[in-house]
KOLGUMAR-385431 format. One record per residue (C-alpha): residue in one letter; x, y, z. Coordinates in Angstrom, 2 decimals. Layout:
! KOLGUMAR-385431
<r><rest>a</rest><X>X</X><Y>Y</Y><Z>Z</Z></r>
...
This chain:
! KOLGUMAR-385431
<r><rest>x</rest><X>4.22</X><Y>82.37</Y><Z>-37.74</Z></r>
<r><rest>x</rest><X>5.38</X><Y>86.40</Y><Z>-37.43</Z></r>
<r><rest>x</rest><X>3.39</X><Y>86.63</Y><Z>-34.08</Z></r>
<r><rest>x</rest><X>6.52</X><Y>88.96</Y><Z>-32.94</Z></r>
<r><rest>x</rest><X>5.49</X><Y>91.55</Y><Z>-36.25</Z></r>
<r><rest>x</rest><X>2.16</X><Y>92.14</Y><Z>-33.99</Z></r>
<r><rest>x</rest><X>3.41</X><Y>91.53</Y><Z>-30.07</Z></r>
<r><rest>x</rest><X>6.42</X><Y>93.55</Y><Z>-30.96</Z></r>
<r><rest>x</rest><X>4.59</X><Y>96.77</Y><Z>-32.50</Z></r>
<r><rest>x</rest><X>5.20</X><Y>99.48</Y><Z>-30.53</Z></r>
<r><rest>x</rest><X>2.69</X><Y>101.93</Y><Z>-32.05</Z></r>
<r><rest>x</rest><X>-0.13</X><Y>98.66</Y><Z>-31.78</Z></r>
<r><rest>x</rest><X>0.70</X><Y>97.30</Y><Z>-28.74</Z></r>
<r><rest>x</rest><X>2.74</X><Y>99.57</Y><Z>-26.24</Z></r>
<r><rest>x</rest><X>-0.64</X><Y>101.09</Y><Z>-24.44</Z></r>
<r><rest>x</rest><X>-1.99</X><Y>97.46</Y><Z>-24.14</Z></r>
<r><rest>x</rest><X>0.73</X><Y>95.98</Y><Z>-22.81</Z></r>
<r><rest>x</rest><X>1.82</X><Y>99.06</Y><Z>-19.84</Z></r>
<r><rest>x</rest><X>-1.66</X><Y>98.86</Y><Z>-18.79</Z></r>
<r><rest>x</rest><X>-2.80</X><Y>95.20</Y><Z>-18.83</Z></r>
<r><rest>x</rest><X>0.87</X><Y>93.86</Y><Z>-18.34</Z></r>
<r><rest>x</rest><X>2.00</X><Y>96.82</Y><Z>-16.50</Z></r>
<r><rest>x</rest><X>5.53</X><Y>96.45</Y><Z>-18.08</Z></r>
<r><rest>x</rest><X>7.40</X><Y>99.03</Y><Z>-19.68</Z></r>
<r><rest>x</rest><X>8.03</X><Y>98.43</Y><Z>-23.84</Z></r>
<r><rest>x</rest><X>11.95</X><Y>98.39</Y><Z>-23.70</Z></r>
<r><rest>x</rest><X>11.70</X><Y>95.24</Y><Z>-21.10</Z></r>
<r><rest>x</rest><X>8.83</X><Y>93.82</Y><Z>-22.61</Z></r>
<r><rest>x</rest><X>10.86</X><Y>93.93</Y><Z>-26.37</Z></r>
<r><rest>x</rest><X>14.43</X><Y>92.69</Y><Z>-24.27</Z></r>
<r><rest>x</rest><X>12.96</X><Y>90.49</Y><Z>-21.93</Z></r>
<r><rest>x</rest><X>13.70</X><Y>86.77</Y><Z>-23.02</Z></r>
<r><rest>x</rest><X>11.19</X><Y>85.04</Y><Z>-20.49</Z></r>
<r><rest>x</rest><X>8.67</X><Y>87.40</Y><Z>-22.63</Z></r>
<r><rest>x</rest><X>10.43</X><Y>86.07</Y><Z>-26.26</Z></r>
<r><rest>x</rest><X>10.12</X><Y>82.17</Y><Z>-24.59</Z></r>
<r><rest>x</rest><X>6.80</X><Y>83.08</Y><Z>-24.08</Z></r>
<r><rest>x</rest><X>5.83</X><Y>84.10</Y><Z>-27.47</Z></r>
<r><rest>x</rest><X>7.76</X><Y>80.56</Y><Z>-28.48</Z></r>
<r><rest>x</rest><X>5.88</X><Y>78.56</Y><Z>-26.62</Z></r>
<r><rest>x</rest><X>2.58</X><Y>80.34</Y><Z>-27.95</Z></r>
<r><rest>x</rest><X>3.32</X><Y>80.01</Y><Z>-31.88</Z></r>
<r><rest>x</rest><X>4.20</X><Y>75.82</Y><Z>-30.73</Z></r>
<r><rest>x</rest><X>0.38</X><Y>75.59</Y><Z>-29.14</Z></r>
<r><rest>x</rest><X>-0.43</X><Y>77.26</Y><Z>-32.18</Z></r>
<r><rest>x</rest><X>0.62</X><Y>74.43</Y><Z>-34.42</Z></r>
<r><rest>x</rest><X>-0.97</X><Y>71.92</Y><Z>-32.62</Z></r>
<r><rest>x</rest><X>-4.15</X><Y>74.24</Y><Z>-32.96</Z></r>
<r><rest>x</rest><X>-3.22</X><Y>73.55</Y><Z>-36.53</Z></r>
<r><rest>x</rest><X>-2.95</X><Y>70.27</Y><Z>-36.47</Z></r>
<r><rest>x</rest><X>-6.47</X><Y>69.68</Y><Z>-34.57</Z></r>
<r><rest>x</rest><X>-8.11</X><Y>71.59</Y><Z>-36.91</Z></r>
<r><rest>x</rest><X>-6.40</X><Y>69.78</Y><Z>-39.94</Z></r>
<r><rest>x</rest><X>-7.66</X><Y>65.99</Y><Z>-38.51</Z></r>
<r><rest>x</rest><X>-11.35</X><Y>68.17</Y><Z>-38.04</Z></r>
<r><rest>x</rest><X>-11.11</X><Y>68.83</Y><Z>-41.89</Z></r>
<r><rest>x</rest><X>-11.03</X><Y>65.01</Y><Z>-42.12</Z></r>
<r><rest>x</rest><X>-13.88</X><Y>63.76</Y><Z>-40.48</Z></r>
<r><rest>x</rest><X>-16.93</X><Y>63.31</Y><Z>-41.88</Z></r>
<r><rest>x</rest><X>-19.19</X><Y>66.18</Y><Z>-39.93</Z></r>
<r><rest>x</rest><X>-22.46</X><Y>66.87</Y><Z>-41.50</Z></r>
<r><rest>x</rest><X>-24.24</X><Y>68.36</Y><Z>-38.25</Z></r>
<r><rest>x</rest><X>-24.48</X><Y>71.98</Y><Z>-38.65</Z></r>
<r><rest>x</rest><X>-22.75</X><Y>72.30</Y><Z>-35.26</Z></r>
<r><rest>x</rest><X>-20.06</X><Y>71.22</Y><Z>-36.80</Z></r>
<r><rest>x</rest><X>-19.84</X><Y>73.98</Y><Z>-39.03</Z></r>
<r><rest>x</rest><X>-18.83</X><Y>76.51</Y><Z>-35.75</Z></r>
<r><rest>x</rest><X>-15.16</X><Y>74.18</Y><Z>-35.78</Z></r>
<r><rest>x</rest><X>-14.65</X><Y>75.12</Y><Z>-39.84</Z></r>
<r><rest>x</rest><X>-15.61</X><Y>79.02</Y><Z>-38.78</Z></r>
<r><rest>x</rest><X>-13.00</X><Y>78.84</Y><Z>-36.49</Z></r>
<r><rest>x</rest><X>-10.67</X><Y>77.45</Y><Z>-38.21</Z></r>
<r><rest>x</rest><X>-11.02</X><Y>79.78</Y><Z>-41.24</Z></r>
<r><rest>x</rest><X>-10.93</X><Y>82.82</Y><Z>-38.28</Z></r>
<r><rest>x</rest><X>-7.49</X><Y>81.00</Y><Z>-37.27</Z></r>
<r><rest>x</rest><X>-6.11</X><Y>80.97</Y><Z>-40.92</Z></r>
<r><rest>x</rest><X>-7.20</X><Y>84.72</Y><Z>-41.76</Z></r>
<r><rest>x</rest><X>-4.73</X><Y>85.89</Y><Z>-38.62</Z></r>
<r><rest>x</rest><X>-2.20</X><Y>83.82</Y><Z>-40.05</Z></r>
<r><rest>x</rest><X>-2.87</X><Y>85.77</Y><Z>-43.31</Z></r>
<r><rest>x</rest><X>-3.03</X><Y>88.84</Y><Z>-41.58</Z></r>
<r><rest>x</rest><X>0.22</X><Y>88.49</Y><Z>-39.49</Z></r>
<r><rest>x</rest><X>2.29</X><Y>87.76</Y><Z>-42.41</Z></r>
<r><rest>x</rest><X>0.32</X><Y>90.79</Y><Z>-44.18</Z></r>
<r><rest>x</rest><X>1.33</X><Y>93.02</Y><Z>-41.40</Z></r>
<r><rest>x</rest><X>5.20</X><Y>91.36</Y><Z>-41.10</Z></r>
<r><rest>x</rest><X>5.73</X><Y>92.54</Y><Z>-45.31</Z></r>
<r><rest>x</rest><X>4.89</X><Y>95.65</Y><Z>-44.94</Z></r>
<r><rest>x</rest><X>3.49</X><Y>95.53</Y><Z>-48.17</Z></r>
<r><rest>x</rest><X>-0.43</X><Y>96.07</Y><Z>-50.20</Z></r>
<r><rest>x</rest><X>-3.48</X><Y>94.26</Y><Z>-49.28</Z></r>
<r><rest>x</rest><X>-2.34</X><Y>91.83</Y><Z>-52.13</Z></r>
<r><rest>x</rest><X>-0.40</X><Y>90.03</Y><Z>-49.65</Z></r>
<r><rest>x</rest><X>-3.45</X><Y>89.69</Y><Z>-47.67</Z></r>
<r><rest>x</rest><X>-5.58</X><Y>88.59</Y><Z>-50.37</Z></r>
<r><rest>x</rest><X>-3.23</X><Y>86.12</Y><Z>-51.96</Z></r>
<r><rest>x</rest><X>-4.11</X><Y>83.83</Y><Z>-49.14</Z></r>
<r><rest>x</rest><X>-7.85</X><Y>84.31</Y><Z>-49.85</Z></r>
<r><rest>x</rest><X>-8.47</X><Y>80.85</Y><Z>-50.91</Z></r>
<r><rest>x</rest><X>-6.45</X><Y>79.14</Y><Z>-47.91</Z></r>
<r><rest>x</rest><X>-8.28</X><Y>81.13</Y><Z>-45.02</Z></r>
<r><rest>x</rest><X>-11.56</X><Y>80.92</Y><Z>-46.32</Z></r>
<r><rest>x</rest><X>-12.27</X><Y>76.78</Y><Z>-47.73</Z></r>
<r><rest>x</rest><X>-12.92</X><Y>75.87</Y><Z>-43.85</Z></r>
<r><rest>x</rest><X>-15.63</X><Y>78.84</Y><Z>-44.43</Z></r>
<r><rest>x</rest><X>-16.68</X><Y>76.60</Y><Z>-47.76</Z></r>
<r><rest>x</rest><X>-17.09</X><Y>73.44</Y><Z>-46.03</Z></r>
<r><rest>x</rest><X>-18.68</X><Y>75.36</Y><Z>-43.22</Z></r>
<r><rest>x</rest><X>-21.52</X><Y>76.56</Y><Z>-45.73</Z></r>
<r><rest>x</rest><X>-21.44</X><Y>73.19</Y><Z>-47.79</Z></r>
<r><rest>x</rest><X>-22.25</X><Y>71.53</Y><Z>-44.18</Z></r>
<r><rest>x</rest><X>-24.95</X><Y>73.70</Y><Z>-43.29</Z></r>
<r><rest>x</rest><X>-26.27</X><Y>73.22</Y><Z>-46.59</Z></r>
<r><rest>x</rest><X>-26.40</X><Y>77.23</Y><Z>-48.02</Z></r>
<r><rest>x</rest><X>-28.00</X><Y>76.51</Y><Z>-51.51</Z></r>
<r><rest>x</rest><X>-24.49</X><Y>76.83</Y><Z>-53.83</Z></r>
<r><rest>x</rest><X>-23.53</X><Y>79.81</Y><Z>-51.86</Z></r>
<r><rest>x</rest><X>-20.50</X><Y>77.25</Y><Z>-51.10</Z></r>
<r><rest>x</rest><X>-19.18</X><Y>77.64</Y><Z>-54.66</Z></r>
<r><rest>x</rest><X>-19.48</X><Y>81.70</Y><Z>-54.89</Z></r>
<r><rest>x</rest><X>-17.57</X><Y>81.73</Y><Z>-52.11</Z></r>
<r><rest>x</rest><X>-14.66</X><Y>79.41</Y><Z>-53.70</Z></r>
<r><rest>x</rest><X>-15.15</X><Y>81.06</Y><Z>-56.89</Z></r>
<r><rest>x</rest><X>-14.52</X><Y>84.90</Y><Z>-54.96</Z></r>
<r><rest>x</rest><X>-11.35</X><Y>83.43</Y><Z>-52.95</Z></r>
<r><rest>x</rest><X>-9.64</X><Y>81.98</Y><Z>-55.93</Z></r>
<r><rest>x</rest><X>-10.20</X><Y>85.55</Y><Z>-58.15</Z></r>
<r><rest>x</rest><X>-8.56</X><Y>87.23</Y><Z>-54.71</Z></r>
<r><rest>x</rest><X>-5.56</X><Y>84.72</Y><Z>-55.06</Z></r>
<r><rest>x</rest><X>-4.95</X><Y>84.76</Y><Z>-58.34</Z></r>
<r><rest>x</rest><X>-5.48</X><Y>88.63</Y><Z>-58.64</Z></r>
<r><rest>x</rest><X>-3.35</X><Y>88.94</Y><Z>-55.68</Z></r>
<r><rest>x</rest><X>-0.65</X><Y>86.80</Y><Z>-56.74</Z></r>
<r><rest>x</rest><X>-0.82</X><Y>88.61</Y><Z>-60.40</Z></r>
<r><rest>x</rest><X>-0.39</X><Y>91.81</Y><Z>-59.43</Z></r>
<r><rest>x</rest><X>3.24</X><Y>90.83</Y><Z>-57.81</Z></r>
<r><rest>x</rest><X>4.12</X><Y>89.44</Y><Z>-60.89</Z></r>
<r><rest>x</rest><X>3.38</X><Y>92.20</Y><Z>-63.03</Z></r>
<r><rest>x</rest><X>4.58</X><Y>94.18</Y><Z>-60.27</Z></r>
<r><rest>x</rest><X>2.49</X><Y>96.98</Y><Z>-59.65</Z></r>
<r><rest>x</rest><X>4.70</X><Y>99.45</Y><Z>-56.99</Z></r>
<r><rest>x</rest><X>2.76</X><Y>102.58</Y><Z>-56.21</Z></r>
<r><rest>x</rest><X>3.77</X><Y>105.07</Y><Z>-53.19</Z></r>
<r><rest>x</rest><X>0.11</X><Y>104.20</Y><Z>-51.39</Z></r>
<r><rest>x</rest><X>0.77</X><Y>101.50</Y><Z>-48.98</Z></r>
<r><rest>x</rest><X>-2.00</X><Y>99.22</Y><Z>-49.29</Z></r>
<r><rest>x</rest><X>-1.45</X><Y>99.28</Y><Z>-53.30</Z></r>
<r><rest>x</rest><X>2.24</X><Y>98.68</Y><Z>-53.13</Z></r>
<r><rest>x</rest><X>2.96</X><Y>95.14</Y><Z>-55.13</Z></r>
<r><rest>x</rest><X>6.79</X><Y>95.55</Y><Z>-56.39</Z></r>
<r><rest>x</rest><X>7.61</X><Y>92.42</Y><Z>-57.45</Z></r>
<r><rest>x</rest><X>9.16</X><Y>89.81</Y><Z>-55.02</Z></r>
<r><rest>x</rest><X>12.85</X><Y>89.15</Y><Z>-55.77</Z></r>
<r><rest>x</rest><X>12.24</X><Y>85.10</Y><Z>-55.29</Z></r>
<r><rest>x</rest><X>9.51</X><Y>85.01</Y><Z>-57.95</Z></r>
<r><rest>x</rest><X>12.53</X><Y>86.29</Y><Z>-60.94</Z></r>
<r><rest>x</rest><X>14.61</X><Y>84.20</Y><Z>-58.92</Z></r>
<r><rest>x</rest><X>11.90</X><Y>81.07</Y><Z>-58.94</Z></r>
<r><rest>x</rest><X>11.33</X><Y>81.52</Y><Z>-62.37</Z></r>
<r><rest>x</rest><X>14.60</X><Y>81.24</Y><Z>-63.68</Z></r>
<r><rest>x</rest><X>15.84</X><Y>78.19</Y><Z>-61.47</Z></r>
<r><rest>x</rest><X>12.90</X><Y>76.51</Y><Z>-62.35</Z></r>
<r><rest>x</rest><X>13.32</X><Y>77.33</Y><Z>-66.27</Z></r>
<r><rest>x</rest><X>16.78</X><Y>77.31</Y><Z>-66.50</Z></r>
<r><rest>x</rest><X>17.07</X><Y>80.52</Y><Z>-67.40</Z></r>
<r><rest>x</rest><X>20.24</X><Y>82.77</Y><Z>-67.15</Z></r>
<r><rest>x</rest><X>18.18</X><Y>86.10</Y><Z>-68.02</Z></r>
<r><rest>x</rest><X>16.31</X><Y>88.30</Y><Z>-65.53</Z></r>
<r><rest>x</rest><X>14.94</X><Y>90.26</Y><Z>-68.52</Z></r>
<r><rest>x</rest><X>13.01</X><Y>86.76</Y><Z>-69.75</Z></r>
<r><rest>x</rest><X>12.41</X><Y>85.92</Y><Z>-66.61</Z></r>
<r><rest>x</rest><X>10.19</X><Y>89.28</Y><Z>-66.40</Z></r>
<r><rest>x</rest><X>8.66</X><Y>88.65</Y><Z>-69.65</Z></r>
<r><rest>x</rest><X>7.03</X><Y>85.43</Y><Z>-68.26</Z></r>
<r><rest>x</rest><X>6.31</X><Y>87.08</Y><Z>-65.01</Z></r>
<r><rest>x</rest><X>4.24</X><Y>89.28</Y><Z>-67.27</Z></r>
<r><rest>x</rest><X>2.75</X><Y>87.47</Y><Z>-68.87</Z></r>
<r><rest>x</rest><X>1.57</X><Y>85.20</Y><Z>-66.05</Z></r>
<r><rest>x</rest><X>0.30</X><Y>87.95</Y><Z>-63.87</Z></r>
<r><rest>x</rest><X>-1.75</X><Y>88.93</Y><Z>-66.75</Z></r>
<r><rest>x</rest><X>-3.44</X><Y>85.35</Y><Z>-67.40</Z></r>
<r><rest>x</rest><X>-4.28</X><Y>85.60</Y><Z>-63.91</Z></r>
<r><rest>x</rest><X>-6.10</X><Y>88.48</Y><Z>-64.28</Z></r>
<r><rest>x</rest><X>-7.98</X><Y>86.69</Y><Z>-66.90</Z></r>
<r><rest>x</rest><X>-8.72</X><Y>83.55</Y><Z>-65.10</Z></r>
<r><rest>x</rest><X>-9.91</X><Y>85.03</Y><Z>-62.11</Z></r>
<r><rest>x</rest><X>-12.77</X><Y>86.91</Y><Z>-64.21</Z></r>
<r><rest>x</rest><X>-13.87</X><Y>83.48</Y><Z>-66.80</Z></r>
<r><rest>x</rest><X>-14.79</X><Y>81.24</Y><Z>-63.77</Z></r>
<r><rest>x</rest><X>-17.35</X><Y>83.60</Y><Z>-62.98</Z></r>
<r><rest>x</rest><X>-18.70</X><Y>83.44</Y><Z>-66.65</Z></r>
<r><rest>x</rest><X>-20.77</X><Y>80.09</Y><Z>-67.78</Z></r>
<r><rest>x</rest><X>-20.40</X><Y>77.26</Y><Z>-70.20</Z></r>
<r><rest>x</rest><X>-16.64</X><Y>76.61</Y><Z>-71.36</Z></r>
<r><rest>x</rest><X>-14.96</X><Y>79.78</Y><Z>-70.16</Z></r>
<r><rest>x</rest><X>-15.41</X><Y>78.65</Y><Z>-66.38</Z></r>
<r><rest>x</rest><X>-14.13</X><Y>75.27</Y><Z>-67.41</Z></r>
<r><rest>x</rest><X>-11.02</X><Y>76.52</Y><Z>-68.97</Z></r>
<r><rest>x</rest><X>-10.48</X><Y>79.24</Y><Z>-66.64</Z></r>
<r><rest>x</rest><X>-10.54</X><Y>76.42</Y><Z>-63.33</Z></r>
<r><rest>x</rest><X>-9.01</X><Y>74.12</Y><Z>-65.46</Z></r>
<r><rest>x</rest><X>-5.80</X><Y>76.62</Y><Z>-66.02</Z></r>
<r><rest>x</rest><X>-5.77</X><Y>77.60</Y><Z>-62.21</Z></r>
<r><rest>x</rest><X>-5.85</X><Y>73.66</Y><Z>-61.69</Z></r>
<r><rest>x</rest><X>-2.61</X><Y>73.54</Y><Z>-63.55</Z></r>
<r><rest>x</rest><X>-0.70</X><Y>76.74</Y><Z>-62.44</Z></r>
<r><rest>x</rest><X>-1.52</X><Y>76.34</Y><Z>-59.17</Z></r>
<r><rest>x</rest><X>-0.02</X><Y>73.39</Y><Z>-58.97</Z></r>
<r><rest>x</rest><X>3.21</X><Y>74.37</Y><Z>-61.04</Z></r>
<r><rest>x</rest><X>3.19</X><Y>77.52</Y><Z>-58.95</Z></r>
<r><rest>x</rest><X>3.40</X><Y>75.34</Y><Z>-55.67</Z></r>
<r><rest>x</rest><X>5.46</X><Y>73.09</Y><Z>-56.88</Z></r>
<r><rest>x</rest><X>8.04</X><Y>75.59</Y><Z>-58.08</Z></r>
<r><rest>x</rest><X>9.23</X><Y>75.89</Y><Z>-54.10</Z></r>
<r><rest>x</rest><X>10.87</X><Y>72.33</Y><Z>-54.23</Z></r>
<r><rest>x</rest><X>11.81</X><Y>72.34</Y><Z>-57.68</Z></r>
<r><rest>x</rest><X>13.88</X><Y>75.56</Y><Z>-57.81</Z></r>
<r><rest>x</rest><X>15.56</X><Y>75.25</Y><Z>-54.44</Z></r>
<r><rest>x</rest><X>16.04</X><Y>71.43</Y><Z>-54.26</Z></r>
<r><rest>x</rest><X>19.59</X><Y>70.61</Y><Z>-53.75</Z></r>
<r><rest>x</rest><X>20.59</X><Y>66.68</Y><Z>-53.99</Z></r>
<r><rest>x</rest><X>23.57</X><Y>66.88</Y><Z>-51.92</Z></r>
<r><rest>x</rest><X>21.01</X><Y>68.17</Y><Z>-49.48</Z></r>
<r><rest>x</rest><X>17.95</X><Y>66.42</Y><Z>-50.15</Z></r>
<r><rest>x</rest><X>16.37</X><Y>65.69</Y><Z>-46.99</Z></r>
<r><rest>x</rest><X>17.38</X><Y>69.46</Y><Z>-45.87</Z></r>
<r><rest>x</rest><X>15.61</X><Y>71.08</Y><Z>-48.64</Z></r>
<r><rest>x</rest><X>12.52</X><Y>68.78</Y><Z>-49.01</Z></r>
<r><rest>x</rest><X>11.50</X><Y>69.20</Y><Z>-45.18</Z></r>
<r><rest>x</rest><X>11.93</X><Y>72.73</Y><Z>-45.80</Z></r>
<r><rest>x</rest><X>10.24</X><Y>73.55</Y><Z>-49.44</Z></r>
<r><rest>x</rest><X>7.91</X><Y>70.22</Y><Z>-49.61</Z></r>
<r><rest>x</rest><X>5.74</X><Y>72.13</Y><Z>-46.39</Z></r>
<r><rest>x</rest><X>5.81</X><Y>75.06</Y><Z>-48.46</Z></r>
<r><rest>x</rest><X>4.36</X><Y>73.12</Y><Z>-51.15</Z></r>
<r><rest>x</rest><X>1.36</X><Y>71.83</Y><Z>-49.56</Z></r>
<r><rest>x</rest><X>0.48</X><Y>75.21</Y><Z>-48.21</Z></r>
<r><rest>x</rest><X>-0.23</X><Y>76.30</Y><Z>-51.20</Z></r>
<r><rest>x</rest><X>-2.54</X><Y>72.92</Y><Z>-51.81</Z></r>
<r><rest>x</rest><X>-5.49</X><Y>75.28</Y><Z>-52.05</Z></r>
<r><rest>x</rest><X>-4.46</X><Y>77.30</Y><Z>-55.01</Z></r>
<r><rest>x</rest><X>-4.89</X><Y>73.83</Y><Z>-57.25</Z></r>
<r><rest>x</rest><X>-7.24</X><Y>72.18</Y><Z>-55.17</Z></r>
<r><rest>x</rest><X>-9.81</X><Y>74.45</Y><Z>-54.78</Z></r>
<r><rest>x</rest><X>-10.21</X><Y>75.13</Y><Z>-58.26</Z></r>
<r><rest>x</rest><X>-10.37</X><Y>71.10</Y><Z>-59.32</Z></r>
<r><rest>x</rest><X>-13.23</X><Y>70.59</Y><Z>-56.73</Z></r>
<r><rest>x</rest><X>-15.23</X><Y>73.39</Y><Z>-58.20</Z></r>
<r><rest>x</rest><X>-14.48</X><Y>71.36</Y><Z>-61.56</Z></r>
<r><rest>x</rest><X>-15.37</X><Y>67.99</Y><Z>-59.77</Z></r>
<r><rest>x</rest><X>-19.12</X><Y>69.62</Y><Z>-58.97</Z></r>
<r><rest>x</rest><X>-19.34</X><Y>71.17</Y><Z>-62.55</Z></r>
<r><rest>x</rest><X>-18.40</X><Y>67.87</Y><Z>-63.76</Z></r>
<r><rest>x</rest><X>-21.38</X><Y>65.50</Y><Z>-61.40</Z></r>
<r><rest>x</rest><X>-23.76</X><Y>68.43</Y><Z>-62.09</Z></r>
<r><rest>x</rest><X>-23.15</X><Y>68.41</Y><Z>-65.85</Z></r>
<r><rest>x</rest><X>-23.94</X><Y>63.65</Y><Z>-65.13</Z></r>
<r><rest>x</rest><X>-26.69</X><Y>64.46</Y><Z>-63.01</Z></r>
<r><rest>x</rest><X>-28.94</X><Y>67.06</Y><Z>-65.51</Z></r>
């Protein structure tokens, strides 16, 4: 968790910290009861993780209840927004967590029982990730800030451990090629009938492959339990990207039984 990208910011934080804190920025950046600090903040904060992830489980159907998933999805957008601000890159790397920060905020409706507003919500935080993630792999650079997408140097290299593949140049092609069938996707599962059903179904599949790439390209079996404890997390936090999309295909599917 980048929480240092933010609490170290001098041009964010400086003013808020000499007048609240009434320390000066040099000691507050060098101090290392300050850096412990911050440590033992991003520690609570995984146990505020894990709370909310056993919340997730039980079975809560009294709109109260909603007002823990709210929070939770408020939680998982400054997550989103931390590492946004850490990259330094567009809003894409906001966005690409779209459909991790806001399914709390789709149970939340689902529990209070918001007509299918539920499912436009999943439908509009899938489009974000996928658009997100396929404008990185087509990478789009451009010298505005918030539109910069150049793409990341571990999706080539993803790509071509996972593949096999000794050329960067292929590599690229497929990177291409993928961005662009995300573009696709994220527009059919707004359409009705079978285009909704192949487009979920396809985000089903590369969403998982996608997630799954982090253990298969870096897995090392002379290091196994090193690089699965490191890359198998990574995994599941990307459990949203395929999950999501097969529950929306789960309530297509009992709709389509129960008409």
């Amino acid at each position: 968790m980048p929480l240092r990208a933010l609490l170290w910011d001098e041009g964010l934080v400086s003013g808020v910290v000499q007048r609240i804190a009434g320390i000066e920025w040099d000691v507050w950046v060098s101090s290392m009861e300050i850096d412990a600090g911050i440590n033992r903040a991003i520690r609570a904060q995984a146990w505020i993780f894990f709370l909310f992830a056993i919340a997730m489980l039980l079975p809560m159907r009294r709109r109260g209840f909603g007002l823990i998933y709210v929070a939770a999805s408020l939680n998982l957008l400054f997550l989103s927004w931390l590492k946004f601000h850490d990259a330094g890159l567009g809003i894409g790397q906001l966005f690409e967590h779209a459909s991790q920060f806001c399914l709390p905020l789709v149970l939340a409706m689902y529990v209070w029982g918001r007509g299918n507003a539920w499912e436009l919500v999943a439908r509009l935080s899938l489009a974000s990730t996928f658009v997100a993630h396929g404008v990185f792999a087509i990478g789009l650079s451009s010298e505005i800030p918030l539109l910069n997408h150049p793409r990341p140097g571990r999706f080539t290299e993803m790509t071509m451990l996972c593949l096999n593949l000794e050329s960067e140049s292929i590599a690229g092609w497929l990177l291409l090629a993928a961005g662009l069938a995300d573009f696709l996707v994220a527009g059919m599962i707004f359409l009705r009938g079978w285009p909704r059903w192949v487009g979920l179904a396809y985000m089903v599949v590369w969403g998982f492959l996608t997630a799954l790439a982090r253990p298969w390209a870096y897995y090392e079996p002379t290091a196994a339990a090193e690089t699965l404890i490191r890359w198998v997390p990574a995994m599941l936090y990307r459990a949203p990207h395929f999950g999501l999309p097969l529950c929306l295909l789960l309530a297509l599917a009992w709709r389509r039984a129960d008409s």
